[in-house]
N, CA, C and O of each residue as an XYZ file, in Angstrom:
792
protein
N      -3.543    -27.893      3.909
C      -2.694    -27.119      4.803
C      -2.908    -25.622      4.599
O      -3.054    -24.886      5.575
N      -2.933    -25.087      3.157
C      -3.372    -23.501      2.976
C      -4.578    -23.420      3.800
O      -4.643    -22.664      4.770
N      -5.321    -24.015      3.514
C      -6.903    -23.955      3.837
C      -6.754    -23.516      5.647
O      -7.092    -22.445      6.150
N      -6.234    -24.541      6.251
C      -5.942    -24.981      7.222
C      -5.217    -23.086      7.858
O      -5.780    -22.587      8.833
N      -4.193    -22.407      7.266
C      -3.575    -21.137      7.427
C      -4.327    -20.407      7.446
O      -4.358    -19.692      8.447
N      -5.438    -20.158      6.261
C      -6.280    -19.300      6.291
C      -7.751    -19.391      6.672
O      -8.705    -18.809      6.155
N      -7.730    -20.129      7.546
C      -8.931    -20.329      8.718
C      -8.339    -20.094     10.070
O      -9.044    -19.592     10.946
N      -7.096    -20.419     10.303
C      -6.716    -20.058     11.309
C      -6.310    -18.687     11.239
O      -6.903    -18.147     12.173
N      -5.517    -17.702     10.549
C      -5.472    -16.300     10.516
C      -6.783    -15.405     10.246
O      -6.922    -14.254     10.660
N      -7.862    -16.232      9.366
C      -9.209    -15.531      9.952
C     -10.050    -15.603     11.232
O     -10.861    -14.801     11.696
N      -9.568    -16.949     11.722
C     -10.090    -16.894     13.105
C      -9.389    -15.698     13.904
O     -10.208    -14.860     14.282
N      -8.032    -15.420     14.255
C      -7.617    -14.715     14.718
C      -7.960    -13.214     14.661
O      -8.228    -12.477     15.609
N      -7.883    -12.868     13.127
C      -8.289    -11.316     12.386
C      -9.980    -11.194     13.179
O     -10.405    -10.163     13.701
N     -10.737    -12.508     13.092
C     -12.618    -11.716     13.567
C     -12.252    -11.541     15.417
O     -12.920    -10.759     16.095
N     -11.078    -12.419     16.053
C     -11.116    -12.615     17.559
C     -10.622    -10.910     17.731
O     -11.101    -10.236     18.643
N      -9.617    -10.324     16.747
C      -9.225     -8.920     17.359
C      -9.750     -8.014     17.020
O      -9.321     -6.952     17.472
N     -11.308     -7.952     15.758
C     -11.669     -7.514     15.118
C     -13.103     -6.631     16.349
O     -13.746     -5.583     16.309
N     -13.013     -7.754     17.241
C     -13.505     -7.005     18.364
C     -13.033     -5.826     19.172
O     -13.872     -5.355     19.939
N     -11.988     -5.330     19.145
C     -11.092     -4.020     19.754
C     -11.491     -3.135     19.366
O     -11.583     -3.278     18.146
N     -11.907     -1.969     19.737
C     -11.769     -0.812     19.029
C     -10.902     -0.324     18.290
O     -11.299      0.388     17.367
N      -9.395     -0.562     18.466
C      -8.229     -0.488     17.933
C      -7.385     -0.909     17.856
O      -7.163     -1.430     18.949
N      -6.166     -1.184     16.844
C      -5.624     -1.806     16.788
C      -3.797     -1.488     16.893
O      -3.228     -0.548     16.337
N      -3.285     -2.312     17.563
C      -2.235     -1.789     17.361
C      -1.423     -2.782     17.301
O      -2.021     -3.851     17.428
N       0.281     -2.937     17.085
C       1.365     -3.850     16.637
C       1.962     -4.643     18.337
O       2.407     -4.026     19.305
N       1.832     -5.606     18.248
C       1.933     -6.274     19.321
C       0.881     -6.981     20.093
O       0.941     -7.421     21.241
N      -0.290     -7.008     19.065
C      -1.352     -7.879     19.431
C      -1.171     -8.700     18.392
O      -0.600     -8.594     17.306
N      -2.179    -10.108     19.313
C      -1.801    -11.511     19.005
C      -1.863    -11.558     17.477
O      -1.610    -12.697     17.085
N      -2.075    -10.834     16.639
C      -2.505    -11.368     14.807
C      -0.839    -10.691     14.529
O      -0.349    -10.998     13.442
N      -0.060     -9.885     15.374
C       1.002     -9.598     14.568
C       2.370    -10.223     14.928
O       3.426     -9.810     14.451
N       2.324    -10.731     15.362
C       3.673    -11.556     15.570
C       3.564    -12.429     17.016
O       3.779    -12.122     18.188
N       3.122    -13.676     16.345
C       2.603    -14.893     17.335
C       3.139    -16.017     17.016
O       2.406    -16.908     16.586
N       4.483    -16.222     17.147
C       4.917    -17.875     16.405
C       3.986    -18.788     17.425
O       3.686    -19.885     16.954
N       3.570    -18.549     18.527
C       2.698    -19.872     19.315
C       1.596    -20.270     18.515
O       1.210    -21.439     18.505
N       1.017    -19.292     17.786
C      -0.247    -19.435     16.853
C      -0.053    -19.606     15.215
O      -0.981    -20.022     14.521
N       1.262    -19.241     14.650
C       1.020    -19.210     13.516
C       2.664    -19.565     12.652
O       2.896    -19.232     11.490
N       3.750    -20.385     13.671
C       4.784    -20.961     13.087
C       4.385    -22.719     13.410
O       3.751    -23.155     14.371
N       4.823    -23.282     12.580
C       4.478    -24.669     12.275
C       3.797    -25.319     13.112
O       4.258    -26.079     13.964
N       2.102    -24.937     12.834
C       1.380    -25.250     13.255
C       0.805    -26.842     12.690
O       0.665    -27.039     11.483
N       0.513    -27.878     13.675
C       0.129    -29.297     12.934
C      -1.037    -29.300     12.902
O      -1.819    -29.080     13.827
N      -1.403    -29.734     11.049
C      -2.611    -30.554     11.108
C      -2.466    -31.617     10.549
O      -2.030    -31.965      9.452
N      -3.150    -32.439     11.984
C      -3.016    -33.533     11.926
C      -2.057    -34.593     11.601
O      -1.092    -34.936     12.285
N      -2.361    -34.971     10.705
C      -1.339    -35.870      9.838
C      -1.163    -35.304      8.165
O      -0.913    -36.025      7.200
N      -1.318    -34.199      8.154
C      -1.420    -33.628      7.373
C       0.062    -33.225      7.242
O       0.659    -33.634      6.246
N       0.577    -32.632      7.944
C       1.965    -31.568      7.819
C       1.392    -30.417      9.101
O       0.534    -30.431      9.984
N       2.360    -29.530      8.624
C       2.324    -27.905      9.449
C       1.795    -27.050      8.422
O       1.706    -27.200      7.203
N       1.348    -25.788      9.471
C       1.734    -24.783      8.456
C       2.255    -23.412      9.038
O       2.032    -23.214     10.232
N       2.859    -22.538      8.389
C       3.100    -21.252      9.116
C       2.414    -20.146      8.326
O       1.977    -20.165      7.175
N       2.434    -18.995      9.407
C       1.658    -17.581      8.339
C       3.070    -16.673      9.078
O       3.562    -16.493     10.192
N       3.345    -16.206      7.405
C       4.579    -15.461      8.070
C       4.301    -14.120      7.577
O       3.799    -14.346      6.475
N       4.330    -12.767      7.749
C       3.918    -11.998      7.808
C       4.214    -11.274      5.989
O       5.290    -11.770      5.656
N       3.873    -10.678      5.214
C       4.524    -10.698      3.988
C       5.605     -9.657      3.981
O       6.262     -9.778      2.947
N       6.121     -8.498      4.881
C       7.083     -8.325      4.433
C       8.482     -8.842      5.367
O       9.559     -8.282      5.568
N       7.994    -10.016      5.774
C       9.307    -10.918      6.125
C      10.264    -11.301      4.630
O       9.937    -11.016      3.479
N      11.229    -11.857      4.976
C      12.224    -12.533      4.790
C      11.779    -14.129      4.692
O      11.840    -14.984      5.575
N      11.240    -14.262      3.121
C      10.713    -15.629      3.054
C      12.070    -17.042      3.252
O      11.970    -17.988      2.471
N      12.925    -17.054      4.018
C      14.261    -17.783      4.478
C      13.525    -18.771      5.408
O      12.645    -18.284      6.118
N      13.744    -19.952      5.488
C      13.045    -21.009      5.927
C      14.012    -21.165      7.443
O      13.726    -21.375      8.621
N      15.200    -20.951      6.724
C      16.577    -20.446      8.213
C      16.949    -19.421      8.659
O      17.996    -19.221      9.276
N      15.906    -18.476      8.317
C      15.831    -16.948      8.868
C      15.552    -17.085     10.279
O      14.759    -18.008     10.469
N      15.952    -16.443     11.443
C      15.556    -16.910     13.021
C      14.605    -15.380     13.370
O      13.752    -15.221     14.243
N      15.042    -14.524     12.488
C      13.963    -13.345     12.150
C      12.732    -12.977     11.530
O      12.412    -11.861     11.121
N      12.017    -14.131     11.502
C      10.464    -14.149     11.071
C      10.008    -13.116     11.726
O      10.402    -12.466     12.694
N       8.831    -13.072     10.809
C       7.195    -12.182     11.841
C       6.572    -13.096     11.336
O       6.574    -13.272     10.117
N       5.709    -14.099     12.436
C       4.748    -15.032     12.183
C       3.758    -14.541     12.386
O       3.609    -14.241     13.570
N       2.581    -14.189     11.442
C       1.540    -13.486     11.941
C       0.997    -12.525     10.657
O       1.658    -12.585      9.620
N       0.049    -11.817     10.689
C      -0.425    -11.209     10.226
C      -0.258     -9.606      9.930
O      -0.164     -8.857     10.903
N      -0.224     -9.128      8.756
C       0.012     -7.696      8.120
C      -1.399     -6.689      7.805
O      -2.210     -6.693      6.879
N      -1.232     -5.683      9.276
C      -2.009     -4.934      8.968
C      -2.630     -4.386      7.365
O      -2.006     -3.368      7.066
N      -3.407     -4.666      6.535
C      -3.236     -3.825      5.563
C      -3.762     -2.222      5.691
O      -4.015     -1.491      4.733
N      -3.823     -1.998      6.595
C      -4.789     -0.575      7.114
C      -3.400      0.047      7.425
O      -3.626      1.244      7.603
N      -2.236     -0.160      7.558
C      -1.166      0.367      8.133
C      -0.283      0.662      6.658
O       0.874      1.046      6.831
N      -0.670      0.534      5.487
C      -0.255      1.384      4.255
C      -1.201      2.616      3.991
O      -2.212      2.982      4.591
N      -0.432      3.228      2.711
C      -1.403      4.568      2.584
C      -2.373      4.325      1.338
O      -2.205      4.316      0.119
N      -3.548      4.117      2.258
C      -4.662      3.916      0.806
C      -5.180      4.820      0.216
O      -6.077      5.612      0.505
N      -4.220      4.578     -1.118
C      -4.903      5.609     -2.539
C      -5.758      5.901     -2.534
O      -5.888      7.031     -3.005
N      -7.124      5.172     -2.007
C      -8.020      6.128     -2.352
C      -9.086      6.602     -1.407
O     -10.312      6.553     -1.512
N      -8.391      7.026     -0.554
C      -8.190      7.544      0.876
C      -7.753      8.522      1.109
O      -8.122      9.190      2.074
N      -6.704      8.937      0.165
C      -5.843      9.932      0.074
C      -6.265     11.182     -0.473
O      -6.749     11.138     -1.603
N      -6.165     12.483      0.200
C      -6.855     13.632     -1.082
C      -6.465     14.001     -1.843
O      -5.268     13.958     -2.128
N      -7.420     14.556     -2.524
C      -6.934     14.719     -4.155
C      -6.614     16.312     -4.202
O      -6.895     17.165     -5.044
N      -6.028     16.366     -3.163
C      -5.414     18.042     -3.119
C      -3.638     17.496     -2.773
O      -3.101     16.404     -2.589
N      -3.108     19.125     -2.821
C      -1.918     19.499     -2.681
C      -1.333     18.341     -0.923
O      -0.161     17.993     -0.779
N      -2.371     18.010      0.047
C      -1.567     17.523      0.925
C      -1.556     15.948      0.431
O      -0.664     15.182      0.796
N      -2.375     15.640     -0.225
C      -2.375     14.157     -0.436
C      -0.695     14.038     -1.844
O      -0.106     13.011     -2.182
N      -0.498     15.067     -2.172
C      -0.038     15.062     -3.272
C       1.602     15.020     -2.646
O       2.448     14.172     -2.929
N       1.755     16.114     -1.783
C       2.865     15.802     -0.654
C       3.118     14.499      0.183
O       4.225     14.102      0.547
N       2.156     14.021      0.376
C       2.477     12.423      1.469
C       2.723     11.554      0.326
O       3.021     10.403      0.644
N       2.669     11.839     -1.091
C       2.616     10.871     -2.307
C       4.054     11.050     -2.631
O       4.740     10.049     -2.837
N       4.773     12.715     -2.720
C       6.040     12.499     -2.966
C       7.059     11.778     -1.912
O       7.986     10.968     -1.901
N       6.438     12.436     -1.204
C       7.380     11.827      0.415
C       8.044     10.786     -0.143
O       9.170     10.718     -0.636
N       6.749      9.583      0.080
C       7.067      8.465     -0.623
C       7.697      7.710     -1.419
O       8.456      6.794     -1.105
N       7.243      8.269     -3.091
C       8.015      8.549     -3.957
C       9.557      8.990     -4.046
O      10.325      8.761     -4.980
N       9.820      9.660     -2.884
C      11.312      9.951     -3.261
C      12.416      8.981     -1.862
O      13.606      8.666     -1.876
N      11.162      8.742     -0.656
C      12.248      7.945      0.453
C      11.783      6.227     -0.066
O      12.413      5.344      0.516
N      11.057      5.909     -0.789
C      11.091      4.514     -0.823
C      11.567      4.694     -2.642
O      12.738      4.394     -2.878
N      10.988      5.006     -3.457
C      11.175      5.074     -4.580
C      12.246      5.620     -5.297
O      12.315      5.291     -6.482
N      12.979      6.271     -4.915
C      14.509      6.656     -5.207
C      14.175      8.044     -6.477
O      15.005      8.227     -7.368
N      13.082      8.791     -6.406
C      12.777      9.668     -7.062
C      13.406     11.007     -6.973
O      13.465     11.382     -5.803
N      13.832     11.744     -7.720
C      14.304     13.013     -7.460
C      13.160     13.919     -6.867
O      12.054     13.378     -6.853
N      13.239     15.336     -6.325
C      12.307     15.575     -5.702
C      11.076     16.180     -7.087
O       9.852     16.067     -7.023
N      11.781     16.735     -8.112
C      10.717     17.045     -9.463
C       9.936     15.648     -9.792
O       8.716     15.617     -9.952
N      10.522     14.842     -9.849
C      10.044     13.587    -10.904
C       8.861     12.803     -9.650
O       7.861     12.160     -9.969
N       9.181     12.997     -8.657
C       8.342     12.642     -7.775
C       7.178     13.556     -7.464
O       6.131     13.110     -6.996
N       7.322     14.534     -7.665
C       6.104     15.500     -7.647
C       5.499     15.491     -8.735
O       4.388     16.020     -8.703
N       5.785     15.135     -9.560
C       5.356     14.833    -11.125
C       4.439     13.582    -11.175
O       3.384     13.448    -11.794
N       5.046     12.755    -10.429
C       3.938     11.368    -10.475
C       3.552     11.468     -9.756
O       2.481     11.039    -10.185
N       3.168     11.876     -7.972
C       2.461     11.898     -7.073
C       1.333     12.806     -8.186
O       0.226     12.286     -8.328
N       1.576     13.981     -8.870
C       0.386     14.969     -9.495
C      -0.866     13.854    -10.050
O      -2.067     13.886     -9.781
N       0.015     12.717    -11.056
C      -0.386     11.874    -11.861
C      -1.128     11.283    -11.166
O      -2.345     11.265    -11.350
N      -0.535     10.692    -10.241
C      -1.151      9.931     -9.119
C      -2.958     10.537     -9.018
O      -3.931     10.076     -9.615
N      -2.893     11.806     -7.953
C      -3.795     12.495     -7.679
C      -4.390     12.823     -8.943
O      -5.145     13.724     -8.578
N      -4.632     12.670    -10.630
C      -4.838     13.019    -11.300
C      -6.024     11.807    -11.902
O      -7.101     11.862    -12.496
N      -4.925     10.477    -11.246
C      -5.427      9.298    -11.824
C      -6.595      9.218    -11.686
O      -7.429      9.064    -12.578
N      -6.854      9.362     -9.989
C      -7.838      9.315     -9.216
C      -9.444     10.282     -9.028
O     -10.601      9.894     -8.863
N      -8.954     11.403     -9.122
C     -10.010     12.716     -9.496
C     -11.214     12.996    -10.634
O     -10.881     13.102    -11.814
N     -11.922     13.054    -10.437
C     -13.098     13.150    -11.627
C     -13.454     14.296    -12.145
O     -14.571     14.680    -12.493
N     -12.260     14.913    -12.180
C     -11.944     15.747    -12.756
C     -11.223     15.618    -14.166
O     -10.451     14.707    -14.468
N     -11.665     16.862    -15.121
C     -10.266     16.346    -16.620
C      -9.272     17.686    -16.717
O      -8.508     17.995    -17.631
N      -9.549     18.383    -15.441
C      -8.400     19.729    -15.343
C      -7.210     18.934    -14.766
O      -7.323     17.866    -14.166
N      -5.972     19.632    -15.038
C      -5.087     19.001    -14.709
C      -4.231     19.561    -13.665
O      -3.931     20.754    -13.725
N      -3.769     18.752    -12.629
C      -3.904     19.050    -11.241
C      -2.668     19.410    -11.113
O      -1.771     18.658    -11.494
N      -2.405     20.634    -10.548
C      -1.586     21.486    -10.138
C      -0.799     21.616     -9.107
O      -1.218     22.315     -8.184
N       0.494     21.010     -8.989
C       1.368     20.661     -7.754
C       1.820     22.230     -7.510
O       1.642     22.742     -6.405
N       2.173     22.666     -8.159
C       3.052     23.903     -8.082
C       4.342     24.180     -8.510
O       4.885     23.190     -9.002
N       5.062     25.251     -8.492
C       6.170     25.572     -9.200
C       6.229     24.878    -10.527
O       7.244     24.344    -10.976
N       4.832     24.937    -11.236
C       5.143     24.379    -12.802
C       5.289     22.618    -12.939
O       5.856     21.983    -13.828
N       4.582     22.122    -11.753
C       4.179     20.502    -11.981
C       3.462     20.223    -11.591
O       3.170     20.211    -10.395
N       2.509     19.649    -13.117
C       1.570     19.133    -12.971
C       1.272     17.573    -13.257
O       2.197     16.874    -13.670
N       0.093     17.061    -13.059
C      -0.418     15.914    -13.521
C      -0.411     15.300    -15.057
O       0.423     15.498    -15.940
N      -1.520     14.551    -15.091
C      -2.018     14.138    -16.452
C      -3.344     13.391    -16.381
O      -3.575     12.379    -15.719
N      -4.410     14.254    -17.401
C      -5.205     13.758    -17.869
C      -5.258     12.825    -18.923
O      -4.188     12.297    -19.225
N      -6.384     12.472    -19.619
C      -6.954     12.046    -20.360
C      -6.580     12.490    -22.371
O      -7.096     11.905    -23.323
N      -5.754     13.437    -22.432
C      -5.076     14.171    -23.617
C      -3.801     13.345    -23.268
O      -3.392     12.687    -24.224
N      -3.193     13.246    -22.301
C      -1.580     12.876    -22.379
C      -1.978     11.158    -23.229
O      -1.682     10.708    -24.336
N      -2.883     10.513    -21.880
C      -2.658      8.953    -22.032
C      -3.585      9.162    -23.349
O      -4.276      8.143    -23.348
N      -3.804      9.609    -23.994
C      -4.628      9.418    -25.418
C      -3.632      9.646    -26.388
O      -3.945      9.254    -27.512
N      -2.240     10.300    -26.249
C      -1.534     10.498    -26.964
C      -0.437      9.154    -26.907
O       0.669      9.228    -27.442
N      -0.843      8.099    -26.283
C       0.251      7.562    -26.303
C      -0.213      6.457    -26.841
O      -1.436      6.332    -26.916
N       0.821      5.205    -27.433
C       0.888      3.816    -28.131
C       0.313      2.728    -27.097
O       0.825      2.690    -25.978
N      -0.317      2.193    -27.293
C      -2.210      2.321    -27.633
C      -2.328      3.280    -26.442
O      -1.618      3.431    -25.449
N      -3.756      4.042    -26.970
C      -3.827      4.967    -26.173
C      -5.087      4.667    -25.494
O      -5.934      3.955    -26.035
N      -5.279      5.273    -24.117
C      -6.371      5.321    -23.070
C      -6.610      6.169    -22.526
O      -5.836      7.124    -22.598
N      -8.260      6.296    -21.385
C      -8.325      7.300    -21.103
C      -7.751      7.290    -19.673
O      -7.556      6.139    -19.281
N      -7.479      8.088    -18.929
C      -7.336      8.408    -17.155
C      -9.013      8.021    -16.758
O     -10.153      8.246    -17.164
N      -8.225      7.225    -15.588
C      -9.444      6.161    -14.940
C     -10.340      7.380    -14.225
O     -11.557      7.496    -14.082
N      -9.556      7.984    -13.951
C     -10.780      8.910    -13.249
C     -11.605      8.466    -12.007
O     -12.764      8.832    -11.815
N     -10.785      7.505    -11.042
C     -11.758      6.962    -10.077
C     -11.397      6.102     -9.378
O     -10.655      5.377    -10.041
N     -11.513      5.695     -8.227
C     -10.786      5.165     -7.194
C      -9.591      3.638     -7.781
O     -10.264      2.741     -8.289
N      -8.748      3.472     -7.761
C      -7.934      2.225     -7.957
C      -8.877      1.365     -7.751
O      -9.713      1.325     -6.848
N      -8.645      0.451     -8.929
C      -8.980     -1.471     -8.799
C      -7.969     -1.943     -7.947
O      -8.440     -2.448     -6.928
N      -6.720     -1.957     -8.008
C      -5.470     -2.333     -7.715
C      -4.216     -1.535     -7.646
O      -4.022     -0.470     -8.231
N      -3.481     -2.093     -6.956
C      -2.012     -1.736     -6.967
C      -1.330     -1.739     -8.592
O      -0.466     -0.942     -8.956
N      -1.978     -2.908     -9.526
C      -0.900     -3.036    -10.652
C      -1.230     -1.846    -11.495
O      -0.449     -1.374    -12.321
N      -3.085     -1.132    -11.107
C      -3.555     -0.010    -11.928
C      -2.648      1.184    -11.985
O      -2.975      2.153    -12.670
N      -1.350      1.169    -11.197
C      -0.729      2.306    -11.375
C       0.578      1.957    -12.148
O       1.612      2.619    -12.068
N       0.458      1.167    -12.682
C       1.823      0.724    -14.259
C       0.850      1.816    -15.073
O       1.593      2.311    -15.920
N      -0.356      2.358    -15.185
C      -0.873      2.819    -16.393
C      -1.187      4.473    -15.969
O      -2.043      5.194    -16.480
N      -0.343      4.784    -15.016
C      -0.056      6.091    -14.246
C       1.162      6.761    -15.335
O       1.858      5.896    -15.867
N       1.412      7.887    -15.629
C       2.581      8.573    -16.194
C       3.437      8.164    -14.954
O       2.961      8.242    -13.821
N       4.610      7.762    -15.168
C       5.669      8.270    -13.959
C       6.291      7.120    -13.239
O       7.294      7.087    -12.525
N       5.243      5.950    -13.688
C       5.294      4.704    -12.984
C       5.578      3.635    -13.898
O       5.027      3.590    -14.998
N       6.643      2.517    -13.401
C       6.961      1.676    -13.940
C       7.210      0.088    -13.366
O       6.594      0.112    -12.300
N       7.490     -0.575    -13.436
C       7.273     -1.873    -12.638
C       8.397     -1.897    -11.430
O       8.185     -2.542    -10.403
N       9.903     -0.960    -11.685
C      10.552     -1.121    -10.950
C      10.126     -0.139     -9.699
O      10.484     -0.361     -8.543
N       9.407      0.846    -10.048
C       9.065      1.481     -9.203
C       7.365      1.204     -8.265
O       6.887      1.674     -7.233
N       7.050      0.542     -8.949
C       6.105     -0.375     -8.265
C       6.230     -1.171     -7.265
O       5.505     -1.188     -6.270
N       7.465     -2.096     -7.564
C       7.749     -2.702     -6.820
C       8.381     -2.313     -5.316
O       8.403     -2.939     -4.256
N       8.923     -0.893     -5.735
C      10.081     -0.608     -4.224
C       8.541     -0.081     -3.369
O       8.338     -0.356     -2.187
N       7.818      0.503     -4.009
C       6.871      1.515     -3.249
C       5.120      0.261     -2.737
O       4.379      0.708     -1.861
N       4.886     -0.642     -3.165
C       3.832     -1.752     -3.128
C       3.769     -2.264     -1.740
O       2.890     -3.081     -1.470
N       4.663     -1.847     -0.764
C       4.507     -2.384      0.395
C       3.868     -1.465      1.722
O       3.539     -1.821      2.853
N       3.846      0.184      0.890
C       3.522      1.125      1.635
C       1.984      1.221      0.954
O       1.229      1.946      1.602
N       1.504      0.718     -0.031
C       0.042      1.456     -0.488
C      -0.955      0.327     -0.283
O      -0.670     -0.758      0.224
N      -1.839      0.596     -0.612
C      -3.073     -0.228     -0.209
C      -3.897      0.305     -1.262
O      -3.570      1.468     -1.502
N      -4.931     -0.147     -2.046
C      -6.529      0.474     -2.750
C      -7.756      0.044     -1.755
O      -8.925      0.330     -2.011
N      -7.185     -0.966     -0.125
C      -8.236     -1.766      0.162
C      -8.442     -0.868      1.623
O      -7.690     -0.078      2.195
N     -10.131     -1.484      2.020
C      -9.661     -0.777      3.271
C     -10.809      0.693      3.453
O     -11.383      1.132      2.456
N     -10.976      1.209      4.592
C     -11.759      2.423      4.731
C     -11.504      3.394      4.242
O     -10.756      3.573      3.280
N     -12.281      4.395      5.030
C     -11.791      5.528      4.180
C     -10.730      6.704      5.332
O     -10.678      7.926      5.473
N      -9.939      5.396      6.030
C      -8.952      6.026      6.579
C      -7.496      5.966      5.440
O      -7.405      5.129      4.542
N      -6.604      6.875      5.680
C      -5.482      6.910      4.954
C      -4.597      5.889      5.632
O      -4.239      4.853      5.071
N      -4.308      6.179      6.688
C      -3.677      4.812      7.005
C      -3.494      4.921      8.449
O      -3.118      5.958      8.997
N      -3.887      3.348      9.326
C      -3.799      3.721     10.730
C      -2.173      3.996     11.143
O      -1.146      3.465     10.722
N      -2.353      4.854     11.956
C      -1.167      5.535     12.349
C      -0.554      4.103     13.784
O       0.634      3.797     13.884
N      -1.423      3.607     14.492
C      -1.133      2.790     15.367
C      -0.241      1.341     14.640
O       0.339      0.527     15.356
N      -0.273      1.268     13.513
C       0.741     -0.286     12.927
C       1.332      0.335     11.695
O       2.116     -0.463     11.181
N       1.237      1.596     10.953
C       1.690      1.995     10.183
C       3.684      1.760     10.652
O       4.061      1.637     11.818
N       4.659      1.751      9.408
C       5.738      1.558     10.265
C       6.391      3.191      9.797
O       5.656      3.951      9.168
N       7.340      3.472     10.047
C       7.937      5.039     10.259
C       8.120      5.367      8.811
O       8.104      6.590      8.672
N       8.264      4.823      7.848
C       8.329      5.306      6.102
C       6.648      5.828      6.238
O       6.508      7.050      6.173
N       5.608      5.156      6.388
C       4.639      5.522      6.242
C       4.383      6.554      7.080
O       3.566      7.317      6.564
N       4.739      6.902      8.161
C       4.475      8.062      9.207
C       5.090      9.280      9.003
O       4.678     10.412      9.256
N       6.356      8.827      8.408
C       7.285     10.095      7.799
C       6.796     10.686      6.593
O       7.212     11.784      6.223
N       5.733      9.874      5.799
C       4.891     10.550      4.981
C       3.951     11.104      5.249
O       3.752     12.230      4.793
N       3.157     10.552      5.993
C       1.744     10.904      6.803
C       2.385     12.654      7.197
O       1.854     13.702      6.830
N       3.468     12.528      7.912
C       3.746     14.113      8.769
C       3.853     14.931      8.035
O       3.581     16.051      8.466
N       4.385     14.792      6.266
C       4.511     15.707      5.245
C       3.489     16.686      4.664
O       3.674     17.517      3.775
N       2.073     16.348      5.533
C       0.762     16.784      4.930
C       0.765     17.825      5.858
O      -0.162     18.636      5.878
């Protein structure tokens, strides 16, 4: 039956993959005809429900269908200057519950993580990042990756970041994906209200 979900949501993803563009209200984003309890065979059903639904089996508010991932802001996509560093607090403080210092503090980190650089990156008014001296000073110590994200979980090993704050902010970022920041056409308004901060 998985198997069965994810042949049918890749069939769909290569059928729209033909568009030049994409936007929210085509068939991969919310299609219960295609992708709520669908039969195979004698197998059972299956559904693809979109991931930031409401996994409620008696929810009547599904999104059956597929989640842009191009419609978060991909890290490493993002510049490693002062505007990427702004669309990072945005973030940081409307999804993440950050004060506006402590969020400029880890967006720095952020942009710090990422840079191949070992100067340490300069938000302004006296906040900065962290290199490769901070995370060496700490229990066990490491260096700053210095280079595009593996993953989403690679930023537990960010100054500033912690699992609870991972979690509120994981639905807006992406590491996957071009080298667009994020399409503005399925992005939803948290992500756009950051995007405008640059």
């Amino acid at each position: 039956l998985a198997r069965a979900g994810v042949e049918s949501a890749a069939a769909t993803a290569i059928e729209c993959g033909t568009n030049a563009w994409h936007s929210l209200g085509q068939s991969w984003e919310n299609n219960p005809g295609s992708f709520r309890g669908v039969p195979v065979g004698n197998a059972g059903t299956f559904s693809v429900i979109h991931p930031g639904a409401t996994i409620d089996p008696h929810e009547t508010n599904l999104v059956y269908g597929l989640a842009d991932e191009s419609a978060r802001i991909n890290l490493n996509a993002l510049p490693l200057d002062s505007m990427g560093c702004r669309i990072l607090q945005t973030l940081l403080q409307s999804v993440g519950g950050l004060d506006a210092t402590r969020a400029a503090e880890t967006a720095a980190a952020i942009i710090d993580w990422r840079d191949v650089s070992n100067t340490v990156f300069n938000a302004g008014q006296g906040v900065t990042g962290a290199e490769s001296d901070y995370y060496r000073g700490l229990t066990p110590p490491y260096a700053c990756h210095d280079g595009p994200l593996d993953s989403l979980e690679e930023l537990l090993l960010v100054r500033g970041i912690d699992a609870t704050l991972l979690e509120r902010i994981r639905g807006y970022l992406t590491v996957y994906g071009s080298n667009t920041i994020a399409n503005i056409n399925t992005a939803d308004t948290t992500v756009l209200t950051a995007l405008a901060q640059a």
